[in-house]
Each structure stands twice: as structure tokens, then as C-alpha cells.
C-alpha positions as CSV (number, residue, x, y, z in Angstrom):
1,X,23.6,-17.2,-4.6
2,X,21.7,-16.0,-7.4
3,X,21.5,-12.1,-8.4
4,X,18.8,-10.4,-7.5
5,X,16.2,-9.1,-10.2
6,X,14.8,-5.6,-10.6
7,X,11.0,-6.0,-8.5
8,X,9.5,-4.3,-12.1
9,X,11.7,-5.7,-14.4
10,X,13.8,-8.8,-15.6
11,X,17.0,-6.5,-15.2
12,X,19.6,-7.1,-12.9
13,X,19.0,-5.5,-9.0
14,X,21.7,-3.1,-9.6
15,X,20.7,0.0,-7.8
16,X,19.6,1.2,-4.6
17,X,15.8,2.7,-4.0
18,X,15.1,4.6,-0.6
19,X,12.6,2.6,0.6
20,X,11.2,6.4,1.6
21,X,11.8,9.0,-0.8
22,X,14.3,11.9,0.4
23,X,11.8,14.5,-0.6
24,X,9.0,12.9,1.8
25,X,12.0,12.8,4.6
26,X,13.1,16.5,4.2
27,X,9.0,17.7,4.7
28,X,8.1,15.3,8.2
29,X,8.9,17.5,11.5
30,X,11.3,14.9,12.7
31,X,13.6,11.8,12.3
32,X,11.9,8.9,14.1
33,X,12.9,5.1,13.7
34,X,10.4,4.0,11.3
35,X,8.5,1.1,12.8
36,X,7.5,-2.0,9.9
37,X,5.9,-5.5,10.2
38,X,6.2,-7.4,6.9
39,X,4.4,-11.0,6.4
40,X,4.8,-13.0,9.3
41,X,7.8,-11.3,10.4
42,X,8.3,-8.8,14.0
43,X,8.0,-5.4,13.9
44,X,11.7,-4.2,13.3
45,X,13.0,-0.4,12.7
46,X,15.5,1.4,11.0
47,X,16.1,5.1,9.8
48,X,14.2,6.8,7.2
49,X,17.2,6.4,4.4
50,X,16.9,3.3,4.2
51,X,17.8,1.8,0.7
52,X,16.9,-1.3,-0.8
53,X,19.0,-2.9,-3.6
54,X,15.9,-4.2,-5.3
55,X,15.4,-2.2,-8.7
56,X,17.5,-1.4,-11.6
57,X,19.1,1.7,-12.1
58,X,17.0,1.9,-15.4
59,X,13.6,1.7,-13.3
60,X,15.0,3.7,-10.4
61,X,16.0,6.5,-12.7
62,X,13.5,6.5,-15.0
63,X,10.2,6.3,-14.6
64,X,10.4,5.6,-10.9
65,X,11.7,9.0,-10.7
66,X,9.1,10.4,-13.0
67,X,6.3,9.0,-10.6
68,X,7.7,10.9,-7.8
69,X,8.0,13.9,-9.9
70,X,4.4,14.1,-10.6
71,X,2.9,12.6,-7.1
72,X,5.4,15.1,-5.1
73,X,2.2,18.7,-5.4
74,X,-0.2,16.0,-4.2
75,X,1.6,14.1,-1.5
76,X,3.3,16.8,-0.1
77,X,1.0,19.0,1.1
78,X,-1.1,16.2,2.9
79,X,1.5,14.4,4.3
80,X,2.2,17.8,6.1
81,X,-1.6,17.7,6.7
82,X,-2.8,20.9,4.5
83,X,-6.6,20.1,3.0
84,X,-6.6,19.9,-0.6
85,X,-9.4,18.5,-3.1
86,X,-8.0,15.6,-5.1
87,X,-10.3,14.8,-8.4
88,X,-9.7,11.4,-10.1
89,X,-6.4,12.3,-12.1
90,X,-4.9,13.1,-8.2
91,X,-6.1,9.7,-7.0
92,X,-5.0,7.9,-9.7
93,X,-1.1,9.3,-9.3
94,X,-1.7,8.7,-5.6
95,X,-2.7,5.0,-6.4
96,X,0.3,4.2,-8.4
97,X,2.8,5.6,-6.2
98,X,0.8,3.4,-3.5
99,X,1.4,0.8,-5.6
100,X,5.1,1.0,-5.9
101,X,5.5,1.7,-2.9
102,X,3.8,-1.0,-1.4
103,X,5.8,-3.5,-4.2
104,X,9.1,-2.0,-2.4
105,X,8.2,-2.6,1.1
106,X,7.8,-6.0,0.4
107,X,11.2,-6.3,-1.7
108,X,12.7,-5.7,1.7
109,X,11.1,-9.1,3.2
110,X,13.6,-11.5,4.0
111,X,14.3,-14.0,0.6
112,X,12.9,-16.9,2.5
113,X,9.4,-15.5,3.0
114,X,6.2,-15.4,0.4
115,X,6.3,-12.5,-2.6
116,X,2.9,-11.4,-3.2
117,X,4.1,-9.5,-5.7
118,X,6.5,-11.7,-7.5
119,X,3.4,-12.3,-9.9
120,X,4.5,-9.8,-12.7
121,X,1.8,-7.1,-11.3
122,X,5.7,-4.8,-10.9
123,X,6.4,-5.1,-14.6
124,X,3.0,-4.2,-15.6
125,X,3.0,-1.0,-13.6
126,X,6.3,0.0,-14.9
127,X,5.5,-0.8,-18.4
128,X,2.0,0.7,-18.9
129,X,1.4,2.6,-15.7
130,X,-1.7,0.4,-15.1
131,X,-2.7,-1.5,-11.6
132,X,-3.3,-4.3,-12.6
133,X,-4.9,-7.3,-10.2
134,X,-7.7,-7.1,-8.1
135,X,-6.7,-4.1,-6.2
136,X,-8.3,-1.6,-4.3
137,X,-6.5,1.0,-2.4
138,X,-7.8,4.2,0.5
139,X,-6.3,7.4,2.2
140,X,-7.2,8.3,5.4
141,X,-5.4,11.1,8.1
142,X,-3.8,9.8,10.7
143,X,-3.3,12.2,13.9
144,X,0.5,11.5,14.3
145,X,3.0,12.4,11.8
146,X,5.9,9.7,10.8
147,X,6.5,6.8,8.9
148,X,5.4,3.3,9.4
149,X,4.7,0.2,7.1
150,X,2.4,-2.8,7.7
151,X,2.0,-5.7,5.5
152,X,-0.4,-9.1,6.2
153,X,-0.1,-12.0,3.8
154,X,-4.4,-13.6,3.9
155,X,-5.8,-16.8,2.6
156,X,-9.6,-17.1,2.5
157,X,-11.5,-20.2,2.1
158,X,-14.2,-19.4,-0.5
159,X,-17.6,-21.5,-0.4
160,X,-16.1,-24.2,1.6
161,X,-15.2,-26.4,-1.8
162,X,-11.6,-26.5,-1.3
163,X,-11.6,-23.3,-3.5
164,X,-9.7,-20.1,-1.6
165,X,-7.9,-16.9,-2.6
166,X,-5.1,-15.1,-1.5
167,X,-4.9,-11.4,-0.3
168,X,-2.3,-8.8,0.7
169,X,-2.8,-6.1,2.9
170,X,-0.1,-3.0,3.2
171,X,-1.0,-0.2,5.4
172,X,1.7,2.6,5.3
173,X,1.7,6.3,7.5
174,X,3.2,9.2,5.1
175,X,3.5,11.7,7.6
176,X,-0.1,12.3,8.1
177,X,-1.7,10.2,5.0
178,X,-2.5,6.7,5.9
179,X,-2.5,4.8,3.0
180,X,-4.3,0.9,2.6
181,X,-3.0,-1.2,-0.3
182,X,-5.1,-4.7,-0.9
183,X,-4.5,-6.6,-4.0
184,X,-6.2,-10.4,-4.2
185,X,-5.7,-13.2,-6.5
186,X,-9.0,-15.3,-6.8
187,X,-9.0,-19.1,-8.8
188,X,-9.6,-18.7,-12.3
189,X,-13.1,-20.4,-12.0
190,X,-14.5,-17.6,-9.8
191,X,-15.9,-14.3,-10.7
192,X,-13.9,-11.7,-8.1
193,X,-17.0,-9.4,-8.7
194,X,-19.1,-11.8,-6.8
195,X,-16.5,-13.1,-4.3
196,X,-17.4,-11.3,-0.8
197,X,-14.2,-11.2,1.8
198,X,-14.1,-10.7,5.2
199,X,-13.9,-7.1,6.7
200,X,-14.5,-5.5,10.2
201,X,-17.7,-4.4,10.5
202,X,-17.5,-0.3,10.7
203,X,-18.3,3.1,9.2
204,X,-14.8,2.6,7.1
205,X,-16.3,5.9,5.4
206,X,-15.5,8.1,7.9
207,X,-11.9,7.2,8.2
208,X,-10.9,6.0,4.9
209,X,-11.8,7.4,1.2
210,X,-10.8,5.0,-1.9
211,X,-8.5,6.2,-4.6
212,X,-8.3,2.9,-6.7
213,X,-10.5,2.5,-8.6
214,X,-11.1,6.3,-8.1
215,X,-14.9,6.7,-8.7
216,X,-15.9,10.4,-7.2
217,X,-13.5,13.7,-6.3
218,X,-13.3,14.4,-2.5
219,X,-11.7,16.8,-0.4
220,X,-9.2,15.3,1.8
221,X,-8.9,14.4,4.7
222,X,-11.9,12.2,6.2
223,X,-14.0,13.6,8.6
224,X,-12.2,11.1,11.2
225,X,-9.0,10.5,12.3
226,X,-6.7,7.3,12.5
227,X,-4.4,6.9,15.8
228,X,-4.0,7.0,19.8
229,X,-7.1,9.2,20.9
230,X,-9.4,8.4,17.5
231,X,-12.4,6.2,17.6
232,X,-9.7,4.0,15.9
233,X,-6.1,2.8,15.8
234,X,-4.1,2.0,13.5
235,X,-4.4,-1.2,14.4
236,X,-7.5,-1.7,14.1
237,X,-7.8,-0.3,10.5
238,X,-4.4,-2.9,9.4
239,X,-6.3,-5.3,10.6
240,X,-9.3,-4.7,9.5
241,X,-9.6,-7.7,6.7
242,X,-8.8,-10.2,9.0
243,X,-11.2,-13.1,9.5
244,X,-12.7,-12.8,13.1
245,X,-16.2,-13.5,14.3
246,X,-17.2,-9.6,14.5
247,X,-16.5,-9.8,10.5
248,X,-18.6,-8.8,7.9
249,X,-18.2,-9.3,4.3
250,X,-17.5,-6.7,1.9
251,X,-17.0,-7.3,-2.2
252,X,-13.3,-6.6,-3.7
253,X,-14.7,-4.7,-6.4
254,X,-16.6,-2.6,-4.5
């Protein structure tokens, strides 16, 4: 069997990353099973230390470390659900470590199942900070405290000329931050500015505010909630780019 390669390098796999960070596991109120659907997968869970040998111990204690270093006095007081303002230099920290995160979850799919993220958009984040892709990712509050971890793999059919692109969606709960990661790869002969995808049709405003790109400074959280009780579930917001009939269309670079 071949090694395993670092998810943001070309190193070796030779250390292990908590999937969740321990700082982010010392603040929640309690130890709950986290609950994660990856792909087309069933849910499974496991405890919050998990680890993942996925990364190099160059990545892991390097700048991996320095991203939670500088995300930790943003992340931790709304995960433990304290309002704060967050201008465009805290959405943009929040957006990376998003990013990463979202790049580890799926590092712990099984080998035999499709990697999004196998398409080098690890490497660039670790070498120049950047997101790169068409990617677009939101925060929203969701009533509940824990941890949980959702990832969909989505084809679209585009124009109905044997053209389509391919999308994943990873919705995580971080105590009580909801976060939304969707990062698309469109064929080289479309403009993804003018490429319209699928989406539920609801005020996603009121739930959900985008950090990447980050475009205006808000004061978080939403004025509405996400979970049992809300006007929506969890669910509901996962799979909310999904093609159904109810669908409307939004554009990625919205």
C-alpha cells in the first residue's frame, strides 16, 4: 500500500492532526459523540480527539498551528455564543481555518471514495494563505452547542450540452457557529461568474452571513437561528444546494 501524502503538501503523512482542535474541545460544555456524514458514506461517530494521520508534521506544526493561533480570539468566543463584530480581516481568518478544516474532514473519508480536494487547492492554502477555487463560504448560529460535520459531493448539468460541474458542500457545527464550506470546479470553457447553481429557495440572509469573499463587517450572529425549534434545521440548510424542484438558482460568485 502506498504512503499517504500530507493533504497540503507532497510530504510524507507522518503526523497526526485532531480532526477538532483541543482548544475548541476544552471551551464546548460537554463531550458528545460527534455525529459526521462524508460523501456518500452513513452518518458514523466518534469522540472529539479524534486524530487523523493525514498531514506532515512540518504542516501540522507550522503553519497549521499558526492558523489556530490567530483564529483562536475570534472562534472562541462565538462558538461559546458571545456576540462580537467581525470586520473583513476576522472573516478572512475565519474563512481559512474553514477551509482547512473542511480539507481535513474529508482526509478522513475512506481511500476508496472521491477527493474533492485532492486538486492542489491544500497546497495553495498552505503555501500562500490564499482560497483558491470557486469558493464561497457562511457562518450562521446554531441553537445547540456540539460538534458535527457534513459533507455532499454535487454534479450539475449546465445548459443541457453535455457540459456540467462539480460542487462540494461541508457544513460543520463549532459549538454554536455553523459554518458552510462550497468550493465548485466549472469546465474551462465556462465563465463561473455567469454559471447559476441550484439553491433552496429562502431568506438564507437571516440564517447565514458570508465570510468568503468577505465583502461588508457584521455583527455576529444572524438574527435567526439554525436547529430543532428554528424556522430551520440543520438539515435543511446542508442541503440546501441540492437540485430539487422547489430550487432556485443562485450565482457562485455571488
Amino acid at each position: 500500500m502506498t504512503k499517504r501524502k500530507c493533504l497540503f503538501c507532497n510530504e510524507d503523512a507522518n503526523s497526526k492532526e485532531h480532526v477538532w482542535p483541543q482548544w475548541i474541545l476544552k471551551l464546548l460544555p460537554s463531550r458528545r459523540p460527534v455525529r459526521q456524514r462524508l460523501g456518500t458514506g452513513k452518518d458514523v461517530t466518534y469522540s472529539g480527539d479524534f486524530k487523523l494521520k493525514g498531514v506532515c508534521s512540518t504542516c501540522n506544526n507550522g503553519w497549521m498551528s499558526e492558523l489556530e493561533a490567530e483564529v483562536k480570539s475570534i472562534l472562541g468566543p462565538i462558538l461559546q455564543d458571545l456576540s462580537i463584530q467581525l470586520d473583513l480581516e476576522d472573516q478572512k481568518k475565519l474563512a481559512r481555518w474553514a477551509f482547512k478544516t473542511a480539507i481535513v474532514l474529508e482526509g478522513t473519508k475512506e481511500r476508496s471514495m472521491k477527493r474533492y480536494f485532492a486538486s492542489g487547492l491544500g497546497p495553495a492554502l498552505k503555501t500562500s494563505g490564499d482560497i483558491q477555487g470557486w469558493t464561497m463560504i457562511w457562518i450562521g448560529r446554531s441553537s445547540e452547542s456540539g460538534l458535527y460535520a457534513r459533507a455532499a459531493d454535487l454534479r450539475y448539468d449546465l445548459d443541457g450540452q453535455n457540459s456540467s460541474a462539480e460542487a462540494t458542500v461541508t457544513t460543520m457545527v463549532v459549538g454554536h457557529v455553523v459554518f458552510q464550506v462550497v468550493s465548485a470546479v466549472f469546465p474551462p470553457e465556462k465563465d463561473a461568474e455567469l454559471v447559476r447553481i441550484p439553491l433552496y429557495a429562502e431568506d438564507w440572509e437571516q440564517v447565514l452571513a458570508k465570510i468568503w469573499p468577505p465583502s461588508r463587517v457584521f455583527t455576529w450572529p444572524p438574527p435567526q437561528s439554525i436547529g430543532p425549534g428554528d424556522r430551520l434545521s440543520l438539515e435543511r440548510v446542508a442541503d440546501r444546494w441540492k437540485v430539487l424542484p422547489e430550487a432556485q438558482t443562485s450565482p457562485l460568485a455571488d
